[in-house]
C-alpha positions as CSV (number, residue, x, y, z in Angstrom):
1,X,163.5,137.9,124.6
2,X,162.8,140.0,127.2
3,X,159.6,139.5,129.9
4,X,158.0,143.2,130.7
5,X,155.5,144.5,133.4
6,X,152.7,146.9,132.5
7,X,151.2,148.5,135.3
8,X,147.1,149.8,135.8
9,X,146.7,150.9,131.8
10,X,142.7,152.0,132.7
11,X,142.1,152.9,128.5
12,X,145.4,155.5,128.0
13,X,145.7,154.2,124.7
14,X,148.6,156.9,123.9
15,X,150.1,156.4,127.0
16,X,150.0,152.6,126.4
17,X,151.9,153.5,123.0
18,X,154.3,155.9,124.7
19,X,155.7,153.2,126.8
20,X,155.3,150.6,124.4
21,X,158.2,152.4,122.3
22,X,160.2,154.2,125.2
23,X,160.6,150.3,126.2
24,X,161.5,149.6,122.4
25,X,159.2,146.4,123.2
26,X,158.9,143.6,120.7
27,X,155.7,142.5,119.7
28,X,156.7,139.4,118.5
29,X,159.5,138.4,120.6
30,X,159.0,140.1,124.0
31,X,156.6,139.1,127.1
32,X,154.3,141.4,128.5
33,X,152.4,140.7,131.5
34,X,149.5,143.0,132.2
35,X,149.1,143.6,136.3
36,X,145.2,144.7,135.4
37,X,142.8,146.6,135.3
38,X,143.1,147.5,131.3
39,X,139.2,149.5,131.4
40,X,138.0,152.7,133.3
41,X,139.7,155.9,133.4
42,X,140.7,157.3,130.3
43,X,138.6,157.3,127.0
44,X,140.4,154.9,124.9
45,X,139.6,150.9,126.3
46,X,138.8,150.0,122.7
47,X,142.0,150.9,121.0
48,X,144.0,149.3,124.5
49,X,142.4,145.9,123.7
50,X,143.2,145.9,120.1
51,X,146.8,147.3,120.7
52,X,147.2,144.0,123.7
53,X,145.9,142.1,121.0
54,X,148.4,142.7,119.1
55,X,150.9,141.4,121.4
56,X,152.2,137.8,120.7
57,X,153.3,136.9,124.5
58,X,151.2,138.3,126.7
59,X,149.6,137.3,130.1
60,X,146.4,139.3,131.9
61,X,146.2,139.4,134.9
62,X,142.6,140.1,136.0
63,X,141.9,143.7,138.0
64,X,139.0,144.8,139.5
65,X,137.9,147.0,137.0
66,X,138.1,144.2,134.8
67,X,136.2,141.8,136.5
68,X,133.3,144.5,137.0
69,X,133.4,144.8,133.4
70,X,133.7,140.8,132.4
71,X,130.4,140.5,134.7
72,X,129.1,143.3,132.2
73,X,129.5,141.4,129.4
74,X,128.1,137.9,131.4
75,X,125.2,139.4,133.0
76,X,124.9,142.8,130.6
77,X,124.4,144.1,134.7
78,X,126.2,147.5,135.2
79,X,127.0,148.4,139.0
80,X,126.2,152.0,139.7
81,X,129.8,152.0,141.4
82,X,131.5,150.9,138.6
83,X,129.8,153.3,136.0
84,X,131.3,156.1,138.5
85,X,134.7,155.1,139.2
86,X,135.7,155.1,135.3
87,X,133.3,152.2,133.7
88,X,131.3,155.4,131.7
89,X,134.7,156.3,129.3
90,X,134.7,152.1,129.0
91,X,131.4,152.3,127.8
92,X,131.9,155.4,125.9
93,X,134.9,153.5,124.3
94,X,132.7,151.0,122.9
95,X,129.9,152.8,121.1
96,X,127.5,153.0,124.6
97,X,125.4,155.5,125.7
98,X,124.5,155.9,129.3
99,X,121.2,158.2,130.0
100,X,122.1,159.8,132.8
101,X,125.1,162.9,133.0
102,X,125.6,162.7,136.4
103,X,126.3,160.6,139.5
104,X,124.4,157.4,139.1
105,X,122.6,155.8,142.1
106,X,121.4,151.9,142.3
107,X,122.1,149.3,139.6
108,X,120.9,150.1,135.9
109,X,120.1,149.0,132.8
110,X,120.5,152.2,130.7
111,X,123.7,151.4,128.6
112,X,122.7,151.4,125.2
113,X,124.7,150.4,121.7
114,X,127.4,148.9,123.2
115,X,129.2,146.5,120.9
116,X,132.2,144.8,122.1
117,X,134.0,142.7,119.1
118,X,134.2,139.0,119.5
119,X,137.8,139.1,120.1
120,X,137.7,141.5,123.0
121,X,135.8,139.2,124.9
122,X,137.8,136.6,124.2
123,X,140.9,138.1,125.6
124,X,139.0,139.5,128.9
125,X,137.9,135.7,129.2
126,X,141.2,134.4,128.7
127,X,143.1,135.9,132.4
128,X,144.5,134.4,135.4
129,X,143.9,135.5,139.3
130,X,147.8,135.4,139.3
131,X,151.0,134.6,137.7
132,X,154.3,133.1,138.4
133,X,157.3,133.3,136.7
134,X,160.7,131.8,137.1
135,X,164.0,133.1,135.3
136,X,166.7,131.5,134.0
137,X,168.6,132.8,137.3
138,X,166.0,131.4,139.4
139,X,164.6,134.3,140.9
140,X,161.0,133.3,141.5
141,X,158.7,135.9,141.0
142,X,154.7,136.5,141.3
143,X,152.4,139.3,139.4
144,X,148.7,139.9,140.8
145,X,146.7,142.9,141.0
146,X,145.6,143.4,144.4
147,X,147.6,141.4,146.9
148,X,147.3,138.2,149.1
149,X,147.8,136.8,152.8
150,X,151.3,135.7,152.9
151,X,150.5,132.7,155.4
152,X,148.3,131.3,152.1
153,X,149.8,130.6,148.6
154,X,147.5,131.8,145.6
155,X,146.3,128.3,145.4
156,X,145.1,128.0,149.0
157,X,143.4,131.4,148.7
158,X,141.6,130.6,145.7
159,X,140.4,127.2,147.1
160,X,139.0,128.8,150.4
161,X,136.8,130.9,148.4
162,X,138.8,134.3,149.2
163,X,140.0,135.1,145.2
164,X,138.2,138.9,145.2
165,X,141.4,139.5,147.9
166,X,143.7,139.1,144.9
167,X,142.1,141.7,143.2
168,X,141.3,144.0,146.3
169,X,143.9,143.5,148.9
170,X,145.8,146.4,149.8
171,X,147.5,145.2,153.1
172,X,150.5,143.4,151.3
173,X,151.9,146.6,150.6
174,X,151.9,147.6,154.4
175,X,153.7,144.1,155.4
176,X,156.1,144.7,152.9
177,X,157.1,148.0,154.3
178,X,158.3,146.1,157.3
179,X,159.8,142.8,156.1
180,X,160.5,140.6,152.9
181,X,157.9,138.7,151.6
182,X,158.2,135.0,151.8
183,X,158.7,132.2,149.1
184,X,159.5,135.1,146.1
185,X,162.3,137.3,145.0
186,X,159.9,139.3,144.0
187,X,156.7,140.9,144.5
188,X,154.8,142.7,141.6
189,X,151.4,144.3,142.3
190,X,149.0,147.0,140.7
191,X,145.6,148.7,142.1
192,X,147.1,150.8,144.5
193,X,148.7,154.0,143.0
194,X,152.5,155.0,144.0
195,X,151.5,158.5,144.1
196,X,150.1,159.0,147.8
197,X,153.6,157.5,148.7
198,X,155.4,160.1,147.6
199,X,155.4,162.2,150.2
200,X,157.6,159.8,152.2
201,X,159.3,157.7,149.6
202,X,160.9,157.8,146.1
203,X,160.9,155.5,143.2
204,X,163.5,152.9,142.4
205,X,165.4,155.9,140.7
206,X,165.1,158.1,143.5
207,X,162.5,160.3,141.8
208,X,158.9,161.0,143.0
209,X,157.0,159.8,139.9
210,X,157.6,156.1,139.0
211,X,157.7,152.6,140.4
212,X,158.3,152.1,144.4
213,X,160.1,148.8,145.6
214,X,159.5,148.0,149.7
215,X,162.0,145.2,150.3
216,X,161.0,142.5,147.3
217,X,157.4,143.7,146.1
218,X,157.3,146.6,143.4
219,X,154.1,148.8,142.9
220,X,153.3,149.5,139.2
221,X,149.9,151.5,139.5
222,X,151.8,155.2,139.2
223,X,148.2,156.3,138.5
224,X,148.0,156.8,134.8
225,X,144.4,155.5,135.1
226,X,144.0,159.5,136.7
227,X,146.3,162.5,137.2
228,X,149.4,160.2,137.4
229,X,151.5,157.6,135.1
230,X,151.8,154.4,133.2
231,X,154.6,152.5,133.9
232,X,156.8,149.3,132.0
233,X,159.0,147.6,133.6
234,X,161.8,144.9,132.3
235,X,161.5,142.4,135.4
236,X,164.9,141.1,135.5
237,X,167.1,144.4,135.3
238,X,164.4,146.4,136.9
239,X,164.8,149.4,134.5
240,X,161.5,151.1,134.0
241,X,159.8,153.6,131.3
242,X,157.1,155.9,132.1
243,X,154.3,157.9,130.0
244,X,153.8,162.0,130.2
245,X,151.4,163.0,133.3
246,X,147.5,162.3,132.7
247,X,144.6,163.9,132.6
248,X,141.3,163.1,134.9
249,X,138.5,162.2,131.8
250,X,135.6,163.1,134.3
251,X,136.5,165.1,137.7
């Protein structure tokens, strides 16, 4: 059994596919954890969540996008922000119909004929902020979607109220540009796409395309969510598989 990383899939159900065999992953006996933010983006959410589904081990990791769309389906409340920044192809996905064709202001209630199955629910109910894994060999490793403050553990963070930082945070990357970060071997995170860090630095195979690894945290978002990438990665070896380029759904 292997344990895999999937970075931000943002409904590329084919490119989802694409990596899924490049990897040769096993759907029975293989791990994937998912570094969030599974909606937005491209057209195909629906056909990502039953594909996950299908997945035997599997941990989600909540992403912003995510969490914008779980409040959806709490509060059946749509942030005009959301709609804009990729939550119209989620909608789209699912049957919905949003009145307007161009950039929405304020918070609305237009989304009609939405239907998301029981079983999607279920699995966008069922994430952690965070995960921790620990391999045979002992390297210790975490997986979240934004980032966090070093000085805290997860824990800490989430009791002091400050959780929306693990889906937000950005600033890890920065401090690990200059120095190791503390208690893991390593570092995985999401949310912020590899691709503006190109210019400087290449991937772990010394392309300009795929994952990037400053000291002991690796960035998966290669930004296959918009004009970019989706990545896999097998956590142990580090080896990584990629999907073609992407195509913007709405520019």
């Amino acid at each position: 059994m292997r344990t895999l990383v999937i970075g931000d899939i943002h409904g590329r159900f084919n490119a989802l596919k694409q990596v899924l065999s490049k990897s040769k992953f096993d759907y029975n006996k293989d791990k994937l954890i998912i570094l969030g933010d599974v909606v937005d983006g491209g057209k195909n959410t629906k056909e990502v969540i039953e594909e996950l589904l299908k997945i035997k081990n599997k941990v989600f990791v909540l992403g912003n996008h995510d969490k914008w769309f779980l409040d959806y389906i709490k509060y059946l409340k749509a942030e005009s922000i959301w709609i804009n920044q990729g939550g119209r192809a989620t909608f789209e996905s699912y049957g919905g119909i949003i009145a307007s064709d161009g950039y929405i202001i304020g918070n609305t209630e237009i989304i009609k004929n939405c239907f998301i199955p029981k079983t999607h629910i279920k699995f966008f109910e069922n994430y952690v902020l965070y995960h921790e894994e620990v391999l045979k060999n002992k390297n210790n490793m975490i997986f979240v979607h934004g980032g966090f403050d070093p000085n805290f553990n997860p824990v800490q963070i989430i009791d002091m109220g400050e959780e929306n930082s693990l889906l937000w945070d950005r600033h890890l990357i920065q401090i690990a540009k200059q120095k190791i970060i503390p208690n893991y071997d390593k570092v995985f995170v999401g949310h912020t796409t590899t691709q503006p860090f190109y210019k400087e630095y290449n991937d772990i195979k010394g392309n300009k395309k795929g994952p990037i690894k400053f000291n002991n945290l690796i960035m998966m978002d290669c930004g296959g969510g918009w004009n970019g990438r989706l990545a896999i990665m097998n956590i142990e070896t580090e080896e990584y598989w990629l999907s073609d380029l992407q195509e913007p759904v709405y520019r």
